[in-house]
C-alpha positions as CSV (number, residue, x, y, z in Angstrom):
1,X,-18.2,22.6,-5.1
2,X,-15.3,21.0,-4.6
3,X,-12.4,22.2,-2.3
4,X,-9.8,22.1,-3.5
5,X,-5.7,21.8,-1.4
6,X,-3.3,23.0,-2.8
7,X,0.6,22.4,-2.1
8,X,3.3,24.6,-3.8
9,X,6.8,23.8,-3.7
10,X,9.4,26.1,-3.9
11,X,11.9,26.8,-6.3
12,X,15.1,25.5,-5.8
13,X,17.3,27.5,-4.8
14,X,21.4,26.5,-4.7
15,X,22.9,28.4,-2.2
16,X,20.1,27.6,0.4
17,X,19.1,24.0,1.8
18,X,15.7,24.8,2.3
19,X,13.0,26.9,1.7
20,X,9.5,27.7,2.6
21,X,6.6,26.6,1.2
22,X,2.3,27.6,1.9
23,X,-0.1,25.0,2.2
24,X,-3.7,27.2,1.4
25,X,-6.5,25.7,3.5
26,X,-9.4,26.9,3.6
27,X,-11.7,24.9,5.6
28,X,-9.2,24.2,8.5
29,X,-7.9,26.3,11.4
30,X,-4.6,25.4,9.8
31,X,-3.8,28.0,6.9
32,X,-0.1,28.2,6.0
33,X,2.4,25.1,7.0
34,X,5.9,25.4,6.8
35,X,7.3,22.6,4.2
36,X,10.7,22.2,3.9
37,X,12.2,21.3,0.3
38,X,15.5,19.5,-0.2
39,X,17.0,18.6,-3.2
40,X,15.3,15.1,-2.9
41,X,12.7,14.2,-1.2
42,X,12.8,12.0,1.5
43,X,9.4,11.0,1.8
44,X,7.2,8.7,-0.9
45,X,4.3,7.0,-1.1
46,X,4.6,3.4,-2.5
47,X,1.2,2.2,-3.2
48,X,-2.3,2.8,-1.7
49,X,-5.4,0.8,-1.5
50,X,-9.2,2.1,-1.3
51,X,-12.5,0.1,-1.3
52,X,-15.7,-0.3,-0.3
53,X,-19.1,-2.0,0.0
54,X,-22.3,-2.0,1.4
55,X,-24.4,-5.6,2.1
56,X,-28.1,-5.5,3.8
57,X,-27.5,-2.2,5.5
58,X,-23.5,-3.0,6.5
59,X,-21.7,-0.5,4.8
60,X,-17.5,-0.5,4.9
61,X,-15.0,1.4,3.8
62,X,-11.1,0.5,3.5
63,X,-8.4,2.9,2.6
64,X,-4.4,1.0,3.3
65,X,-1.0,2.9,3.0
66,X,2.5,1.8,2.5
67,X,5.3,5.0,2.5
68,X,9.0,5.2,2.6
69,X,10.5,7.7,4.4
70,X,14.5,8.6,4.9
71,X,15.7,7.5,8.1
72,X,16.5,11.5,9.3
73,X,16.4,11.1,12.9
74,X,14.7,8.3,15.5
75,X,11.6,10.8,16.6
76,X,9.6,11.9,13.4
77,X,5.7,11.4,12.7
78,X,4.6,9.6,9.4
79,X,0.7,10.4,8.5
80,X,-1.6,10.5,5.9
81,X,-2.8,14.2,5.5
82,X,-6.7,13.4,4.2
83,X,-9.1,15.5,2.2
84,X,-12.8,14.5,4.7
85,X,-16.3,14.6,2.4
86,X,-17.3,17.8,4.4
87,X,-14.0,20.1,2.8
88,X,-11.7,19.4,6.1
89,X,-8.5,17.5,6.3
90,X,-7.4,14.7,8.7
91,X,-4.3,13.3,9.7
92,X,-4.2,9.2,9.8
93,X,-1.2,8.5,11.6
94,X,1.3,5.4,10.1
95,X,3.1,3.1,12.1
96,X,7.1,2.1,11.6
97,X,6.4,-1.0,10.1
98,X,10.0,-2.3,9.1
99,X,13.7,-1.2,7.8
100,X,14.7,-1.4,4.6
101,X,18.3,-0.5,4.7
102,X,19.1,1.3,7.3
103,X,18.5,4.5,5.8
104,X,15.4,3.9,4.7
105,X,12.2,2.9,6.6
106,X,8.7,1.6,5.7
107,X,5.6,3.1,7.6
108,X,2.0,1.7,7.1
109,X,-1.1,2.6,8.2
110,X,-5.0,2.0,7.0
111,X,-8.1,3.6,7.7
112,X,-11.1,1.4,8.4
113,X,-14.6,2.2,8.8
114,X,-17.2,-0.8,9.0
115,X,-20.9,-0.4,10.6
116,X,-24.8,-0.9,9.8
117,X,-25.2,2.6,8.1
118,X,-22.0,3.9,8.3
119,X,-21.6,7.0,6.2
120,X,-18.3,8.0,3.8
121,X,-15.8,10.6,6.1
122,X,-13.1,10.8,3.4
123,X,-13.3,12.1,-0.1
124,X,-11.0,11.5,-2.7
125,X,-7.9,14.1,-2.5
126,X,-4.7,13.0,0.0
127,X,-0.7,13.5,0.4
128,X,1.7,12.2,2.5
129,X,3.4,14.2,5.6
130,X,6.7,13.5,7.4
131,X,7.8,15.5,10.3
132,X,11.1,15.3,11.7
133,X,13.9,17.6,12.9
134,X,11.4,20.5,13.1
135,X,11.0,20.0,9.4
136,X,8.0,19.1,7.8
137,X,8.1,17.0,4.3
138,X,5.7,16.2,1.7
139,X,4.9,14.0,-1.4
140,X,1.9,15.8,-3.2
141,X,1.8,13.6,-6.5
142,X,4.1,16.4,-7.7
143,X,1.9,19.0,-6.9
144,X,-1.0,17.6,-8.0
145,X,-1.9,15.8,-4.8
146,X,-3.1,11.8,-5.0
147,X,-6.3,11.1,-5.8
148,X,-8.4,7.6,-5.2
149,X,-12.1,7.3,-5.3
150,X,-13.5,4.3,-3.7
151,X,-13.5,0.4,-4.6
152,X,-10.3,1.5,-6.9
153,X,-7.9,-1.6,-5.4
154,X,-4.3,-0.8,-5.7
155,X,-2.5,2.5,-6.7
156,X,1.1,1.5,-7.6
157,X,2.8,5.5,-6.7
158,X,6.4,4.5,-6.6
159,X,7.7,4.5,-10.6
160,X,9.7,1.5,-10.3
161,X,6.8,-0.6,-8.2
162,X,5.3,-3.2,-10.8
163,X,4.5,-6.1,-8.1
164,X,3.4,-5.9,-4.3
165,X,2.1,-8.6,-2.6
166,X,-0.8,-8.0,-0.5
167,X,-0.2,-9.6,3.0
168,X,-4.0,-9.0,4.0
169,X,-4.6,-12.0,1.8
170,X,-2.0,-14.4,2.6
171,X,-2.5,-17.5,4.7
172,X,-1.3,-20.9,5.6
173,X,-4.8,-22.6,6.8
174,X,-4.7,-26.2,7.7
175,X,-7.6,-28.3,6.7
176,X,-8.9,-31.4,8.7
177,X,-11.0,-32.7,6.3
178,X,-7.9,-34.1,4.0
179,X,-4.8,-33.3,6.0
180,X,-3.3,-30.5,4.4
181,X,-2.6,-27.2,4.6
182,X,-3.1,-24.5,1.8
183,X,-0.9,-21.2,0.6
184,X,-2.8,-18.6,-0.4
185,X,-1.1,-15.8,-1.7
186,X,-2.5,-12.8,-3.4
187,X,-0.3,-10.2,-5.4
188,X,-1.0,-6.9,-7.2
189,X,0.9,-6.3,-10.9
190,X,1.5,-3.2,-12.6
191,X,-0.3,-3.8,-16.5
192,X,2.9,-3.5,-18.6
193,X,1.6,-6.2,-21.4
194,X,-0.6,-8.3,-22.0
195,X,1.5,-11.5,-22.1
196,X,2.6,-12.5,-18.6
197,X,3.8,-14.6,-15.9
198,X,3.2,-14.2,-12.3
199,X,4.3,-16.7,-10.0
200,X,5.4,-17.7,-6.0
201,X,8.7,-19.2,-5.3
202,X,8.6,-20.4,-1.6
203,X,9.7,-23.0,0.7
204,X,9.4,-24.4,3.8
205,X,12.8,-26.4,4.9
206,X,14.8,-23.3,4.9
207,X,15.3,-23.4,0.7
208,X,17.0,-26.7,1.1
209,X,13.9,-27.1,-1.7
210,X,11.8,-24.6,-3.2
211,X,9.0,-24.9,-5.2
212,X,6.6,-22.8,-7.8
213,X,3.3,-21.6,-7.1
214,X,1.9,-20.5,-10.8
215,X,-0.6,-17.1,-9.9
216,X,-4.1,-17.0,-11.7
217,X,-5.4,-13.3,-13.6
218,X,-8.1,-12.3,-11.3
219,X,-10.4,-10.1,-13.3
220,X,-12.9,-9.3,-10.5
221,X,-11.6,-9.0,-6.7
222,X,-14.4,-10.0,-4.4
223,X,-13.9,-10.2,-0.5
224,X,-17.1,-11.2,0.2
225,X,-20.1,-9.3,-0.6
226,X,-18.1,-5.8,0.9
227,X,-15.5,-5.1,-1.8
228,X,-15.6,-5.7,-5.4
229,X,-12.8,-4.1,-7.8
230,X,-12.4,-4.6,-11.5
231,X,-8.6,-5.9,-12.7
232,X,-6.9,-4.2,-14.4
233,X,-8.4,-1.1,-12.4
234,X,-8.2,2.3,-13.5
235,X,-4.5,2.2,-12.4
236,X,-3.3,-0.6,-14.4
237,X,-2.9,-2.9,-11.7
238,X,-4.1,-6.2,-11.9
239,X,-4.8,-8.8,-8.8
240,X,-3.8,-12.4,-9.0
241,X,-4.3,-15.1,-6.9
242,X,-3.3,-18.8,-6.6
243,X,-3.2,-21.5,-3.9
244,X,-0.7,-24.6,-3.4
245,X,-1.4,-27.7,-1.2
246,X,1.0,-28.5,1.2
247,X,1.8,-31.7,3.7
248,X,0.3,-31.0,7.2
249,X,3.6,-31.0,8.6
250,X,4.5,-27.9,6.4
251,X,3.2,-25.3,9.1
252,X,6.0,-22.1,8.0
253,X,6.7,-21.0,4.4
254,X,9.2,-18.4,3.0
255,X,8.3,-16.5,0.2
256,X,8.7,-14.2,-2.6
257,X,6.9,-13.7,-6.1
258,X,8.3,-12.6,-9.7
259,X,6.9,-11.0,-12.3
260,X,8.1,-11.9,-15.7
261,X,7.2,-9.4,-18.4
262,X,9.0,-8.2,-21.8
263,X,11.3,-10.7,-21.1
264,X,12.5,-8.7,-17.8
265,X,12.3,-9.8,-14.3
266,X,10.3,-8.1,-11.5
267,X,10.2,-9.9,-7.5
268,X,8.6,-8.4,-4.2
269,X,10.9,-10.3,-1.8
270,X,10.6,-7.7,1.2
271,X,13.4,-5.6,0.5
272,X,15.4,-8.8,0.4
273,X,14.2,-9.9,3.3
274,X,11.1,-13.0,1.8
275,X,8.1,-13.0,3.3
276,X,7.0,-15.6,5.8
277,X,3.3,-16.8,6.7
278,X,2.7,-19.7,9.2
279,X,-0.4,-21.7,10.6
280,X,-2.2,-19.6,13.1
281,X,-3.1,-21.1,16.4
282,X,-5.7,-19.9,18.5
283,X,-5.9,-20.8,22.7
């Protein structure tokens, strides 16, 4: 059967500013962590990505995290705490990736396992884990832990998230045969009706001009013969996907993509920031 990790939070309690809470782990040396609980908690997971595929022998799997944590101090330790196939658990460490606001910071990480008969090592069943200041924080779903089988695409975990684009598939390619480059750009949407609009506002003179890039409903993802997901998966999310010629010359583009839905506005621009993509040269 099934094992099962299980994360309790404690009450809350008003005249202290933390308490204790036991992590019950059965299949790991590691049988009661200390989790501190504060009256908001400054660690969430924002989305999550899991697939995988198996061509002529090649098997791959692909598991992708993005988490916010609260900027509490400069040393802390931002992982992925990982249910394995045989009942352990495993840490996969993230990486400080950028910051939001000053307060805030963004940590990313994946998991990637690709080989001729490579066998699953993770199940389905994770949280999130934020050490810092001798505390140790975590976002369990709510006590209910996350939970993603394979080939599932996008998990949207943040309540407010309803479009992400996913860098992994963006590129500015140049193409000799015509002499143009191409923008492809590849976003994830939360399922909030049926009617729709997602689109790419970008620019490449520094927004002395912009123009729109019009995304296309993707209703199977395919990355080769490795990853397949159905859109809308059982998340809600959809994938979409469009591309834009551009003049040679055009070799950096800013970025950012809106949502429009129930007549309300939605944009991934980075935390404000845009994103930017430009022609990759190789020596």
């Amino acid at each position: 059967m099934k094992k099962y990790f299980y994360l309790l939070l404690s009450l809350w309690v008003l005249s202290c500013s933390t308490e204790e809470d036991i992590i019950d782990n059965q299949t790991t040396d590691i049988n009661k962590i200390s989790v501190a609980a504060k009256n908001s908690n400054p660690v969430q997971l924002v989305k999550a990505w899991k697939s995988s595929g198996s061509y002529r022998g090649y098997t791959s799997y692909y598991h992708k995290f993005s988490v916010e944590v609260s900027n509490l101090a400069y040393d802390k330790e931002v992982s992925i705490y990982h249910e394995r196939i045989d009942g352990a658990w495993d840490e996969i460490s993230l990486s400080y990736t950028a910051s939001i606001d000053g307060q805030t910071e963004l940590w990313t990480g994946e998991y990637v396992n690709g080989a001729f008969g490579a066998t699953q090592i993770y199940a389905d069943e994770f949280v999130v884990k934020y050490v810092v200041n001798g505390n140790t924080y975590w976002d369990n779903n709510e006590g209910a832990n996350y939970v993603m089988e394979n080939r599932e695409g996008a998990l949207f975990a943040k309540s407010d998230l309803a479009v992400s684009v996913d860098t992994d598939f963006v590129s500015l390619s140049y193409f000799p045969y015509d002499d143009k480059n191409t923008l492809n750009v590849t976003v994830d949407v939360k399922n909030l009706a049926p009617e729709k609009e997602v689109g790419v506002i970008y620019t490449s003179d520094g927004w002395q001009t912009q123009k729109y890039l019009p995304l296309t409903f993707r209703s199977i993802w395919s990355n080769g013969p490795f990853f397949t997901i159905q859109s809308p998966n059982s998340y809600n999310v959809e994938r979409w996907q469009g591309y834009a010629r551009l003049d040679a010359t055009e070799d950096e583009v800013e970025y950012a993509v809106v949502y429009r839905v129930n007549g309300n506005e939605y944009w991934d621009n980075n935390y404000g920031k845009n994103y930017t993509v430009a022609i990759k040269t190789y020596n």
